[in-house]
CHARMM-style PDB file with segment names, atoms N, HN, CA, C and O in Angstrom:
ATOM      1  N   UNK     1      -1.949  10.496   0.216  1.00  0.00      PROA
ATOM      2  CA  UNK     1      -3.276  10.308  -0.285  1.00  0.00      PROA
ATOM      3  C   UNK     1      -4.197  10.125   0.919  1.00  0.00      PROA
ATOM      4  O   UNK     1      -3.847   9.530   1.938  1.00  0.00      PROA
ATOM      5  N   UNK     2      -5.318  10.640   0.747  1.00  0.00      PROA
ATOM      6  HN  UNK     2      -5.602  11.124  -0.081  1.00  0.00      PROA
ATOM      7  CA  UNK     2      -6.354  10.391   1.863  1.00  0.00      PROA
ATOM      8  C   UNK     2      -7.437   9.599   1.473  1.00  0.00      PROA
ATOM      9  O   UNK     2      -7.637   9.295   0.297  1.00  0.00      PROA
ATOM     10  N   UNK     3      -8.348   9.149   2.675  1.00  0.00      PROA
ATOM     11  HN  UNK     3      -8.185   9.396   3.630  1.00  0.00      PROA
ATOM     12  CA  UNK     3      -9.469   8.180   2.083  1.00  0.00      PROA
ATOM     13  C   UNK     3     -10.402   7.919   3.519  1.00  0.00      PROA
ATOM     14  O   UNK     3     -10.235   8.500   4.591  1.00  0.00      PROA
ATOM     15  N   UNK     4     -11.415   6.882   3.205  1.00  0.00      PROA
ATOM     16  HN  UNK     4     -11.550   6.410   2.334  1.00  0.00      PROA
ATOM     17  CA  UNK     4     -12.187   6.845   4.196  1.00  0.00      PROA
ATOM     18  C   UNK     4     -11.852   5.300   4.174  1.00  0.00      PROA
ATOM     19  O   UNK     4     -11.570   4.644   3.172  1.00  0.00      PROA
ATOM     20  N   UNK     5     -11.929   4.897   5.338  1.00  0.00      PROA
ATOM     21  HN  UNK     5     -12.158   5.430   6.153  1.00  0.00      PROA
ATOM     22  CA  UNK     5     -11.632   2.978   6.083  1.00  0.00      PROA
ATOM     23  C   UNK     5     -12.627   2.569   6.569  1.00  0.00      PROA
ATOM     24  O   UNK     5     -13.051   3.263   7.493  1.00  0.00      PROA
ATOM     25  N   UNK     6     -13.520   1.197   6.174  1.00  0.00      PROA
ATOM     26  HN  UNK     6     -13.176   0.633   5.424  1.00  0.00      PROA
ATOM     27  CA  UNK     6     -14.145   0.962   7.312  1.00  0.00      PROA
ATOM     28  C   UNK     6     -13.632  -0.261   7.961  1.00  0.00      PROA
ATOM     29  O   UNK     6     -13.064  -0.873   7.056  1.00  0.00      PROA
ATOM     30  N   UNK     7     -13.543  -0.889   8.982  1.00  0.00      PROA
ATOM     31  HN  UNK     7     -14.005  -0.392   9.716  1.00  0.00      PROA
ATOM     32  CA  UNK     7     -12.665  -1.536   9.562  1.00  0.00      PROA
ATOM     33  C   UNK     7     -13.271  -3.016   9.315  1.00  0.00      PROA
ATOM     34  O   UNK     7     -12.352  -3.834   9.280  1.00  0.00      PROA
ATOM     35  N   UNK     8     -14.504  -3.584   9.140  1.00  0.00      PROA
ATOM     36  HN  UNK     8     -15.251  -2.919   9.169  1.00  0.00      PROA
ATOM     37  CA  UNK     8     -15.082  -4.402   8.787  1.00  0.00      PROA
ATOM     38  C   UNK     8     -14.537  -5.301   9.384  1.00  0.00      PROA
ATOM     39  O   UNK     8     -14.683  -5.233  10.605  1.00  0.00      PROA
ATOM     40  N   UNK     9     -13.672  -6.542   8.833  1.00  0.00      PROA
ATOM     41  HN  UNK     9     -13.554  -6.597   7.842  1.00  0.00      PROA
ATOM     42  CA  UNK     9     -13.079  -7.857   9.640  1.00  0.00      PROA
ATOM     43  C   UNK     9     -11.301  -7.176   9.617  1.00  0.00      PROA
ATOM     44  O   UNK     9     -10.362  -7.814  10.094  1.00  0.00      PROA
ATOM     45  N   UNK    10     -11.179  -6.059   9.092  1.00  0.00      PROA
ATOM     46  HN  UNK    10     -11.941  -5.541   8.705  1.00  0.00      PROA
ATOM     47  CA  UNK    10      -9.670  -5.566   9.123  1.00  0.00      PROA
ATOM     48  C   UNK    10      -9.405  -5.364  10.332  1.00  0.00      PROA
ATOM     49  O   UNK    10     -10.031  -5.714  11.332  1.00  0.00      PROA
ATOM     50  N   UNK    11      -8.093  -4.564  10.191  1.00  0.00      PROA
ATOM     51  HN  UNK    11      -7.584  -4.280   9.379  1.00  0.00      PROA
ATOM     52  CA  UNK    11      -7.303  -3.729  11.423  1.00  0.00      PROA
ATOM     53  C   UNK    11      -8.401  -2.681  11.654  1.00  0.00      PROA
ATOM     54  O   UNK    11      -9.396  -2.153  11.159  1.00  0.00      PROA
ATOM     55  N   UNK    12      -7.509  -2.719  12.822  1.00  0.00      PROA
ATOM     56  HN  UNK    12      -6.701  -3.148  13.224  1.00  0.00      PROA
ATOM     57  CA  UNK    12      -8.941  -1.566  13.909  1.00  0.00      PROA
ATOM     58  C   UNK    12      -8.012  -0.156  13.833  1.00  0.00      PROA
ATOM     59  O   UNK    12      -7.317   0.008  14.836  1.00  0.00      PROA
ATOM     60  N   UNK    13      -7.917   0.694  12.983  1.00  0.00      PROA
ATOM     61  HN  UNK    13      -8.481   0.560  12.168  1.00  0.00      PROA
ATOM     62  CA  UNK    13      -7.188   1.872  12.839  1.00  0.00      PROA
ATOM     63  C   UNK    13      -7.867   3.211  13.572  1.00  0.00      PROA
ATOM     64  O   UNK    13      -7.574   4.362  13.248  1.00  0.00      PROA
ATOM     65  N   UNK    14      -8.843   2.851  14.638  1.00  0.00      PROA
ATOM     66  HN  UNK    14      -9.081   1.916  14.902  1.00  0.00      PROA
ATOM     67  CA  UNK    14      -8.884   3.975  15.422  1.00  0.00      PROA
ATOM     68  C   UNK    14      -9.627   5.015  14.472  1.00  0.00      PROA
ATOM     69  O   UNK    14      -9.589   6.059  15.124  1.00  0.00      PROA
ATOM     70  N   UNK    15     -10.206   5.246  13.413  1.00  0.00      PROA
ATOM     71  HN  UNK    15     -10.237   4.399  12.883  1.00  0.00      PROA
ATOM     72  CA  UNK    15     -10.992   6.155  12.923  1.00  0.00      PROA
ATOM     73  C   UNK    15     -11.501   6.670  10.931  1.00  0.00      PROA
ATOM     74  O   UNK    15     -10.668   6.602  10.027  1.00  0.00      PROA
ATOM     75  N   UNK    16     -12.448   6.964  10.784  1.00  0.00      PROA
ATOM     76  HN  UNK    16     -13.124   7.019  11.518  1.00  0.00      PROA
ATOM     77  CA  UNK    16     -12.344   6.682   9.852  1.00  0.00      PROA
ATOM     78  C   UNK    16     -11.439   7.306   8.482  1.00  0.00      PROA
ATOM     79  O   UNK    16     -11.265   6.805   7.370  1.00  0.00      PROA
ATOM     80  N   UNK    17     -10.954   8.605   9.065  1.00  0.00      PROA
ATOM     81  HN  UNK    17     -11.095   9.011   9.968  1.00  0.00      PROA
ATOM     82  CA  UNK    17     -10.407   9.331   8.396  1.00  0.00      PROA
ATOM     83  C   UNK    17      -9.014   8.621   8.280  1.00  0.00      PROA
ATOM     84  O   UNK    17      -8.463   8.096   9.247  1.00  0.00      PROA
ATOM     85  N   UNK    18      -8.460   8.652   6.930  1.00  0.00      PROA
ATOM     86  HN  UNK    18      -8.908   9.079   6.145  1.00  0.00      PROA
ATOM     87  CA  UNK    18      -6.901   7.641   6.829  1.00  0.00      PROA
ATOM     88  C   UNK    18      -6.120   8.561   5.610  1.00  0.00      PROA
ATOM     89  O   UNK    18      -6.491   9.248   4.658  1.00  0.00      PROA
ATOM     90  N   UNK    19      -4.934   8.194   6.162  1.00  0.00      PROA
ATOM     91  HN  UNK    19      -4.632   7.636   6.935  1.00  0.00      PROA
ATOM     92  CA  UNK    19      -3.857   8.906   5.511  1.00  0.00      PROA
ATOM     93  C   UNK    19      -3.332   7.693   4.669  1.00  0.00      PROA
ATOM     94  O   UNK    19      -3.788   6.663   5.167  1.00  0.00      PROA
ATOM     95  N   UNK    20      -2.481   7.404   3.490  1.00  0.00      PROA
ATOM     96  HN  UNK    20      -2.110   8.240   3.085  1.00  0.00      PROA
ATOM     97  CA  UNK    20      -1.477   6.684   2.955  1.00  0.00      PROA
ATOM     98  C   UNK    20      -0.307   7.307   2.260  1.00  0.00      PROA
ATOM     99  O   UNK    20      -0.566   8.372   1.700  1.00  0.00      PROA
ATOM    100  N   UNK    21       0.873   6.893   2.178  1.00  0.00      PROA
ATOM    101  HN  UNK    21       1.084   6.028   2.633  1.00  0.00      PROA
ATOM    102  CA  UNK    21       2.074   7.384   1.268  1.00  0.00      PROA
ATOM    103  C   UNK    21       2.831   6.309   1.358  1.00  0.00      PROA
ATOM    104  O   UNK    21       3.139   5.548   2.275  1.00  0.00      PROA
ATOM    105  N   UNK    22       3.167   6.420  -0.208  1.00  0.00      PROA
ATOM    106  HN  UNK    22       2.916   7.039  -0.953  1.00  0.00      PROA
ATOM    107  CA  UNK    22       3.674   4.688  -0.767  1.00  0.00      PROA
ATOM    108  C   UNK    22       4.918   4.757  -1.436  1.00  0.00      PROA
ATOM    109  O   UNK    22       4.819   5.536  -2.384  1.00  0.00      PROA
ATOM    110  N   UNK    23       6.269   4.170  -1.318  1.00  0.00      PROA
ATOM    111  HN  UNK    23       6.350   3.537  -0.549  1.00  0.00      PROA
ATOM    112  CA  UNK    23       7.223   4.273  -2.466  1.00  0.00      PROA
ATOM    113  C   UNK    23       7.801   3.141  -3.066  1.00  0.00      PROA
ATOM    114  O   UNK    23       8.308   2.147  -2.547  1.00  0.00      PROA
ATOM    115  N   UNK    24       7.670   3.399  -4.038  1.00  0.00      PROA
ATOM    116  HN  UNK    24       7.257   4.206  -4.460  1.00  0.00      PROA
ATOM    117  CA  UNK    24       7.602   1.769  -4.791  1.00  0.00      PROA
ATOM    118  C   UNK    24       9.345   2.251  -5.699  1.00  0.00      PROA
ATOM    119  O   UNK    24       9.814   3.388  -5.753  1.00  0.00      PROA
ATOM    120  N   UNK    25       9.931   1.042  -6.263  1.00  0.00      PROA
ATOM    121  HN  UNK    25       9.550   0.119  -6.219  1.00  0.00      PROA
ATOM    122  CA  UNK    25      11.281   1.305  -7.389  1.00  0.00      PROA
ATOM    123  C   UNK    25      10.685  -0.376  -8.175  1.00  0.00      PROA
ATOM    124  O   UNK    25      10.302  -1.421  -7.649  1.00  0.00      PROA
ATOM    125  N   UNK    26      10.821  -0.040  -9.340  1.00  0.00      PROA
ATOM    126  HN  UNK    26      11.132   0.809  -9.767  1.00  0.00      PROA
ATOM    127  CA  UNK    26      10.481  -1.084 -10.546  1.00  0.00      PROA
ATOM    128  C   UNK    26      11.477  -1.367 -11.516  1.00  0.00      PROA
ATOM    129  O   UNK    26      12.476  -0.656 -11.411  1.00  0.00      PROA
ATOM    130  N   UNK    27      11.486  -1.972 -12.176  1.00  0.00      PROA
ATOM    131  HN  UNK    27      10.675  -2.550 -12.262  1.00  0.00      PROA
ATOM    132  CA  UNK    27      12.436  -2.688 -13.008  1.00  0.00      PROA
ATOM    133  C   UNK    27      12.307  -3.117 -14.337  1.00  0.00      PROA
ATOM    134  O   UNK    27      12.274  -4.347 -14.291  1.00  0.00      PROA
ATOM    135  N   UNK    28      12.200  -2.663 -15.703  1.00  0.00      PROA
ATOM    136  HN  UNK    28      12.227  -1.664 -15.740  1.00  0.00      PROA
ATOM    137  CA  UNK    28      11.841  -3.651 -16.935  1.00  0.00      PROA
ATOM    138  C   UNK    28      12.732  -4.223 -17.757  1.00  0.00      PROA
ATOM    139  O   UNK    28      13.250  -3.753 -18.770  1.00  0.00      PROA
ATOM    140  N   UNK    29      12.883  -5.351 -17.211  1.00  0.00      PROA
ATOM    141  HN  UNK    29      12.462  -5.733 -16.387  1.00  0.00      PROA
ATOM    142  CA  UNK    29      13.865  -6.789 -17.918  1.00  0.00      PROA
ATOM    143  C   UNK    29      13.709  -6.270 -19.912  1.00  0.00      PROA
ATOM    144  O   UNK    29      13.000  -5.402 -20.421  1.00  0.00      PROA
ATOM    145  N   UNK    30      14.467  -7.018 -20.412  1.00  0.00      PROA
ATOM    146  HN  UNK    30      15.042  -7.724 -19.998  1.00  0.00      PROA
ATOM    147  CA  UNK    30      14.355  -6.478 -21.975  1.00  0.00      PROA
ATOM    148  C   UNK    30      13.485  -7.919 -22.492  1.00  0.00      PROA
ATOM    149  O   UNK    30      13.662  -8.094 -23.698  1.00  0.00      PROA
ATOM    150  N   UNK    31      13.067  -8.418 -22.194  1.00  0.00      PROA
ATOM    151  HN  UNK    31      12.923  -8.276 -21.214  1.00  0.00      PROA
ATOM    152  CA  UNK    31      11.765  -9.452 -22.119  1.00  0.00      PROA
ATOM    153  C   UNK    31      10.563  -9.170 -22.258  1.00  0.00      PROA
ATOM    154  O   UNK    31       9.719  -9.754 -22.937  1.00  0.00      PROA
ATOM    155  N   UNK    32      10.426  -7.931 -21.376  1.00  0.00      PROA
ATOM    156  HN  UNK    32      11.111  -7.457 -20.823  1.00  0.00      PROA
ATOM    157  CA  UNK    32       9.069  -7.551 -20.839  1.00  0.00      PROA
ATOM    158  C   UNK    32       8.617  -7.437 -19.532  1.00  0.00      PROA
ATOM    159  O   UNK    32       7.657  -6.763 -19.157  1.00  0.00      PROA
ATOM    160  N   UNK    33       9.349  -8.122 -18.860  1.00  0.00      PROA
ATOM    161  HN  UNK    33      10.128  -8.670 -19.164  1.00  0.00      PROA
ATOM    162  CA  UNK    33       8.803  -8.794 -17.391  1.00  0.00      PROA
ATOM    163  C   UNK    33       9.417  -7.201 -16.666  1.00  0.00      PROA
ATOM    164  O   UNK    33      10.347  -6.513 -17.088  1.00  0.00      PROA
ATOM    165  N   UNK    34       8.829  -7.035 -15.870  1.00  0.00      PROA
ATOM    166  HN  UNK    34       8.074  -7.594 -15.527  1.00  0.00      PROA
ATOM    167  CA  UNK    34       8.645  -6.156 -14.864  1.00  0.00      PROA
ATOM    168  C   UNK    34       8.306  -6.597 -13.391  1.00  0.00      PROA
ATOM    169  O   UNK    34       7.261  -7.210 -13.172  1.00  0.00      PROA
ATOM    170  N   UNK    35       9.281  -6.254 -12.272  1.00  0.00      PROA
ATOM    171  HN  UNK    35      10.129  -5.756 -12.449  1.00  0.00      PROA
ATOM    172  CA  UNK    35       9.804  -6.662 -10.725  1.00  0.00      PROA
ATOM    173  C   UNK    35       9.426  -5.385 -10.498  1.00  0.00      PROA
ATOM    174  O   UNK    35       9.739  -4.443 -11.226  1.00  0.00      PROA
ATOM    175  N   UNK    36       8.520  -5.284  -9.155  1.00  0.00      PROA
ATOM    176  HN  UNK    36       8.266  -6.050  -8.564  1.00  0.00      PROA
ATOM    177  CA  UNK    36       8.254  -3.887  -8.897  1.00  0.00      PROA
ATOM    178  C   UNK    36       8.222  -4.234  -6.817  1.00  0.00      PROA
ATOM    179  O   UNK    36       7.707  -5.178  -6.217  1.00  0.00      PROA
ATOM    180  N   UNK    37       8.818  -3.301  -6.389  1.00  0.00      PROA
ATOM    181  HN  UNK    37       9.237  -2.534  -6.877  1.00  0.00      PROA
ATOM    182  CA  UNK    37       8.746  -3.627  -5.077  1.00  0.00      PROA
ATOM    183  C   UNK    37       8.130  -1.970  -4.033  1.00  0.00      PROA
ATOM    184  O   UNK    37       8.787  -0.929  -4.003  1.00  0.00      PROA
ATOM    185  N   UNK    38       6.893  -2.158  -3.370  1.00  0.00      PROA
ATOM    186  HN  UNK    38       6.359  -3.003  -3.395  1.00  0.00      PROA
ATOM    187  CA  UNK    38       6.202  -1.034  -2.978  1.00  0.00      PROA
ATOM    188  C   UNK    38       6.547  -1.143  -1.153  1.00  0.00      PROA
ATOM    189  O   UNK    38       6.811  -2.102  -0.428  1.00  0.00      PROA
ATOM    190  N   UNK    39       6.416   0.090  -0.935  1.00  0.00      PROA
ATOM    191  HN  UNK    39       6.202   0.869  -1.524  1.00  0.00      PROA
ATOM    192  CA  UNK    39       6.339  -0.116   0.864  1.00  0.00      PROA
ATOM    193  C   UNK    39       5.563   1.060   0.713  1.00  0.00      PROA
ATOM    194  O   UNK    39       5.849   2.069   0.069  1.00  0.00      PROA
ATOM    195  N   UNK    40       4.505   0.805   1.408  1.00  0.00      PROA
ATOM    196  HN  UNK    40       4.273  -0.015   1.931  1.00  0.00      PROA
ATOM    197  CA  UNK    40       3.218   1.804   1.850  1.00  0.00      PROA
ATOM    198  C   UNK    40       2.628   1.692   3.369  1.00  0.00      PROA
ATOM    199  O   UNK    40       2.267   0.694   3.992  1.00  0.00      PROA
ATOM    200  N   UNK    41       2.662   3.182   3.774  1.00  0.00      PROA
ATOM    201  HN  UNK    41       2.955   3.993   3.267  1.00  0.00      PROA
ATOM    202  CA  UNK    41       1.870   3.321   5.256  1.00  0.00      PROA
ATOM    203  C   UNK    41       0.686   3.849   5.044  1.00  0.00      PROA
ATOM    204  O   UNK    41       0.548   4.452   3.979  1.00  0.00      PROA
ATOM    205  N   UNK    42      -0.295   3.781   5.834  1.00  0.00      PROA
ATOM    206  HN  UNK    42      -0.183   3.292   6.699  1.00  0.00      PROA
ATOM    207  CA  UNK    42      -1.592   4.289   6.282  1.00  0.00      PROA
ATOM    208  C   UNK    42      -1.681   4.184   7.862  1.00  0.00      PROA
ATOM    209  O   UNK    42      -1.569   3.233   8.635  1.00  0.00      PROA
ATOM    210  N   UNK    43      -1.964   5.734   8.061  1.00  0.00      PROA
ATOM    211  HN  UNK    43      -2.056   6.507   7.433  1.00  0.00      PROA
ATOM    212  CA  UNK    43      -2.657   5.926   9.455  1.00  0.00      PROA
ATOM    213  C   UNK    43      -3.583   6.918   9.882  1.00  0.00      PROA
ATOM    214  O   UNK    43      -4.491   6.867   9.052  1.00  0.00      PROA
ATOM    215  N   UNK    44      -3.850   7.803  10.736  1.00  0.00      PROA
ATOM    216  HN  UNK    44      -3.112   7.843  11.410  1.00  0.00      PROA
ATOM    217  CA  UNK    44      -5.095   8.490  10.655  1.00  0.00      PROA
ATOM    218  C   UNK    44      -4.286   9.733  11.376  1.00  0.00      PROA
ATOM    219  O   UNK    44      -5.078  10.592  11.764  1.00  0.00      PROA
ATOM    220  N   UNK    45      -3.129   9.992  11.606  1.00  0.00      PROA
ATOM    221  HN  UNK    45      -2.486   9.294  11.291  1.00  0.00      PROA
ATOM    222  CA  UNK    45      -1.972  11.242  11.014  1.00  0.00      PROA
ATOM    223  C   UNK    45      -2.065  11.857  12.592  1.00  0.00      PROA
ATOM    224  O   UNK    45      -1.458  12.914  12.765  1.00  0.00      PROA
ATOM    225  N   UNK    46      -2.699  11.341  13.628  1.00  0.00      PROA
ATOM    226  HN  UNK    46      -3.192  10.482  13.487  1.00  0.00      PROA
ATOM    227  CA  UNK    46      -3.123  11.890  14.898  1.00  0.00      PROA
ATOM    228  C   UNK    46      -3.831  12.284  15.128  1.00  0.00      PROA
ATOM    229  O   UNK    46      -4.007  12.744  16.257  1.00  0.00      PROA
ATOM    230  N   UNK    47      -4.757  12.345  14.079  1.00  0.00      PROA
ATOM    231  HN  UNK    47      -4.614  11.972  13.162  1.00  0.00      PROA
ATOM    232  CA  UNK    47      -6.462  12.874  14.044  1.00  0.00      PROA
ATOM    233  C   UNK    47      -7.180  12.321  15.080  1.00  0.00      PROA
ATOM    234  O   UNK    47      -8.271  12.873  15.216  1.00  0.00      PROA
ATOM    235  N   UNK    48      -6.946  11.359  15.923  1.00  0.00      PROA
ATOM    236  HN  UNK    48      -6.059  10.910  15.813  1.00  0.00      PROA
ATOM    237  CA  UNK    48      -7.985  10.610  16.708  1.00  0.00      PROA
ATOM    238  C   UNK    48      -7.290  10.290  17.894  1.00  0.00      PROA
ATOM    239  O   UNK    48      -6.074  10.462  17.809  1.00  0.00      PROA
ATOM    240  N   UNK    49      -7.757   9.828  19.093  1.00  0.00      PROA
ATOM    241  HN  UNK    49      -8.744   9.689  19.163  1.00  0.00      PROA
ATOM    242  CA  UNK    49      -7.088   9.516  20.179  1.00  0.00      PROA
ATOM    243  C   UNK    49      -5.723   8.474  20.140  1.00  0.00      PROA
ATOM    244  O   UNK    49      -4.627   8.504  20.700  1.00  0.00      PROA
ATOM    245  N   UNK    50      -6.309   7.646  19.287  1.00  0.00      PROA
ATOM    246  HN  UNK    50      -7.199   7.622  18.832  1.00  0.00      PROA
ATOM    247  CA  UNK    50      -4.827   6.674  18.755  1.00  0.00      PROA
ATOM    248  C   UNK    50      -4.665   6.498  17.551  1.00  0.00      PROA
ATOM    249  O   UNK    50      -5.404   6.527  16.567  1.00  0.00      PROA
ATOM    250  N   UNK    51      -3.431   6.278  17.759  1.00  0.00      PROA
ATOM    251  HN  UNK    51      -2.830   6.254  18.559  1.00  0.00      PROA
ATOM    252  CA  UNK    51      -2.849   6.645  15.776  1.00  0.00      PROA
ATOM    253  C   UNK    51      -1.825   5.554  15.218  1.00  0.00      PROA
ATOM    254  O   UNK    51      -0.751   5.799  14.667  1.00  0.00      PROA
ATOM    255  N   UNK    52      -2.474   4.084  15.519  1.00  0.00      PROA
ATOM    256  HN  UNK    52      -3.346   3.885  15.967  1.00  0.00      PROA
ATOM    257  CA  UNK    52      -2.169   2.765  14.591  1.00  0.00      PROA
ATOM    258  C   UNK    52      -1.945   3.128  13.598  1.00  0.00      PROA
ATOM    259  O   UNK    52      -2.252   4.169  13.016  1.00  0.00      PROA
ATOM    260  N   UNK    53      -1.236   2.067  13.250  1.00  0.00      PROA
ATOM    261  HN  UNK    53      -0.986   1.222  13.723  1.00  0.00      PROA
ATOM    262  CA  UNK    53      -0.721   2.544  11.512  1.00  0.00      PROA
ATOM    263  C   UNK    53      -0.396   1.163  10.763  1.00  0.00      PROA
ATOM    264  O   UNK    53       0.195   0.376  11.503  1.00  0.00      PROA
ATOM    265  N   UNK    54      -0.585   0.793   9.767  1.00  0.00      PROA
ATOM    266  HN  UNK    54      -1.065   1.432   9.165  1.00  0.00      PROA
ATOM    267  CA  UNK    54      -0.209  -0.333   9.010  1.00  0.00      PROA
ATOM    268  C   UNK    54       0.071  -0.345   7.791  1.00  0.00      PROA
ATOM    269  O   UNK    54      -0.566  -0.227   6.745  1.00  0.00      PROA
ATOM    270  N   UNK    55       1.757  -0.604   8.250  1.00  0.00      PROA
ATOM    271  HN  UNK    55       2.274  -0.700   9.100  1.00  0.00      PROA
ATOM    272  CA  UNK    55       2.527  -0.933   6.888  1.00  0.00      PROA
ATOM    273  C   UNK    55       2.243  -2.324   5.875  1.00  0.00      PROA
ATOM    274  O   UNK    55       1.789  -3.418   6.211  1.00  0.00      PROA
ATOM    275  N   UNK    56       2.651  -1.889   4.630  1.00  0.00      PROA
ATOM    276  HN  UNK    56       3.020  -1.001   4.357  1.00  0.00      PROA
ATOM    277  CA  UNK    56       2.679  -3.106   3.670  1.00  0.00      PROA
ATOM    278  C   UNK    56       3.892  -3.100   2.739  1.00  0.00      PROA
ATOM    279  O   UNK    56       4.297  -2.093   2.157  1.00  0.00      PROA
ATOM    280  N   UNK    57       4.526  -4.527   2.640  1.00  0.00      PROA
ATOM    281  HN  UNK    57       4.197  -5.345   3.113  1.00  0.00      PROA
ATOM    282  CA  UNK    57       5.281  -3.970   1.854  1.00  0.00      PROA
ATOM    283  C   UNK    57       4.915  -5.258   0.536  1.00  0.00      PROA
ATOM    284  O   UNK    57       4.058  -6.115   0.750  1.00  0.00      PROA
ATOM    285  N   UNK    58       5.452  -5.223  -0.370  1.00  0.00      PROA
ATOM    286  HN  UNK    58       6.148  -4.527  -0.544  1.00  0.00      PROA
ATOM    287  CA  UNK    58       4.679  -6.185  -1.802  1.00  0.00      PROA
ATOM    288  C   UNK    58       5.756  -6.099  -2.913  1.00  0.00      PROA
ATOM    289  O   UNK    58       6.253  -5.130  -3.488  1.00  0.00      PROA
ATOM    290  N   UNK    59       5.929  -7.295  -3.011  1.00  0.00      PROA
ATOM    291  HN  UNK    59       5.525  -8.082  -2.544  1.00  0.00      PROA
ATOM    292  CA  UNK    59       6.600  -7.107  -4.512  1.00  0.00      PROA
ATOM    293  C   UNK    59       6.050  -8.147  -5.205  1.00  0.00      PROA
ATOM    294  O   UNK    59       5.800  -9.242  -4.701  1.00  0.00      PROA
ATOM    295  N   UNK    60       5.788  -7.746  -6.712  1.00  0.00      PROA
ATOM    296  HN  UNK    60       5.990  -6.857  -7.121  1.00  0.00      PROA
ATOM    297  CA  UNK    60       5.134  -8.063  -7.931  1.00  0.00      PROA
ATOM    298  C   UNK    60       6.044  -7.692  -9.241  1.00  0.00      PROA
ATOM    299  O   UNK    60       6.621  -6.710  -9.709  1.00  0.00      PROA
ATOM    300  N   UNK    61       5.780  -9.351  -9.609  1.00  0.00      PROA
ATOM    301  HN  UNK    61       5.312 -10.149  -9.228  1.00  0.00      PROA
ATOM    302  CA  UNK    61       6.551  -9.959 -10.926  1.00  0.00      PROA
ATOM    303  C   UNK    61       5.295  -9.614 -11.404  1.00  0.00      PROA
ATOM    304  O   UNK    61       4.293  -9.618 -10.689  1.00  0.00      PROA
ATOM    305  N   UNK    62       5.302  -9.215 -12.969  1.00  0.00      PROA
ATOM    306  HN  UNK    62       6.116  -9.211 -13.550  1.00  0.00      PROA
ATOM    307  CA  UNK    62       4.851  -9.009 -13.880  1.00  0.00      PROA
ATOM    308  C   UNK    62       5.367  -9.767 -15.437  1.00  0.00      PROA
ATOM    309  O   UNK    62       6.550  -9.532 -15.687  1.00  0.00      PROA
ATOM    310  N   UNK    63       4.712 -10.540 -16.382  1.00  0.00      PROA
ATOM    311  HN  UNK    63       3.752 -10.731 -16.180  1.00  0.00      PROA
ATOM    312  CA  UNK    63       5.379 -10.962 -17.652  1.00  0.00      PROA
ATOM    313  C   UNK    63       4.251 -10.978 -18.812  1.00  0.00      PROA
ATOM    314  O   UNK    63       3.040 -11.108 -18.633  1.00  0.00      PROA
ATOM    315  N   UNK    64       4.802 -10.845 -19.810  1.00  0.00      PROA
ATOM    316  HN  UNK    64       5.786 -10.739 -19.955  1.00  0.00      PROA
ATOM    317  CA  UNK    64       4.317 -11.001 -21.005  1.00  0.00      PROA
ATOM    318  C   UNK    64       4.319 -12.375 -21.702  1.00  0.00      PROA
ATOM    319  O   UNK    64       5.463 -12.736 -21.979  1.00  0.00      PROA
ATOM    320  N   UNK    65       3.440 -13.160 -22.029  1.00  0.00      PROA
ATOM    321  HN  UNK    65       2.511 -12.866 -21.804  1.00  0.00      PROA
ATOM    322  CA  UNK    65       2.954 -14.133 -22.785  1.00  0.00      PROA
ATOM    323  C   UNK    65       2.617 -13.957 -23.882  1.00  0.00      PROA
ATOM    324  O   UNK    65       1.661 -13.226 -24.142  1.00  0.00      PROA
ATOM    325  N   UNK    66       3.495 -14.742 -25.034  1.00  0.00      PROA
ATOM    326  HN  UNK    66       4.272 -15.335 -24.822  1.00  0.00      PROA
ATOM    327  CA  UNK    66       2.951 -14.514 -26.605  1.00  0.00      PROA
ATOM    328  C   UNK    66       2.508 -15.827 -26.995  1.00  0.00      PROA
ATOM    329  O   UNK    66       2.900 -16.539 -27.919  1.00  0.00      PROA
ATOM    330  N   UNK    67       1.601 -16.023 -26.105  1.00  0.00      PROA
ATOM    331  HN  UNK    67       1.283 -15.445 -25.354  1.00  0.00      PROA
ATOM    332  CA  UNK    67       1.151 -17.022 -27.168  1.00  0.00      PROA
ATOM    333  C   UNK    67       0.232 -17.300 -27.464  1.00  0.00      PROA
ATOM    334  OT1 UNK    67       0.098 -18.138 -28.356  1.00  0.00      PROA
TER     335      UNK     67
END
């Protein structure tokens, strides 16, 4: 996926043009609840003199409340 960054109080990624690709694997308990775990990069693909990059990785519980 592509996009535009502005660096504001963030990481200094060297330009505004940005790349990302993310792969996530998830899980749904017979409850409801859903465990989902993502690892995603963004960088600017060598488009610019330097080509920082910053990974994330995240995992998110998800549940259902009946009440």
């Amino acid at each position: 996926m592509s996009g535009f960054y502005r660096q504001g109080d963030g990481a200094d990624l060297d330009g505004i043009l940005q790349f990302r690709a993310a792969l996530g694997i998830g899980y749904t308990f017979d409850n409801g609840s859903n465990l989902t775990i993502i690892y995603d990069s963004m960088s600017n693909a060598d488009f610019f003199d330097d080509s920082p990059s910053r990974e994330t990785l995240a995992i998110r519980w998800t549940t259902n409340w009946n009440g």
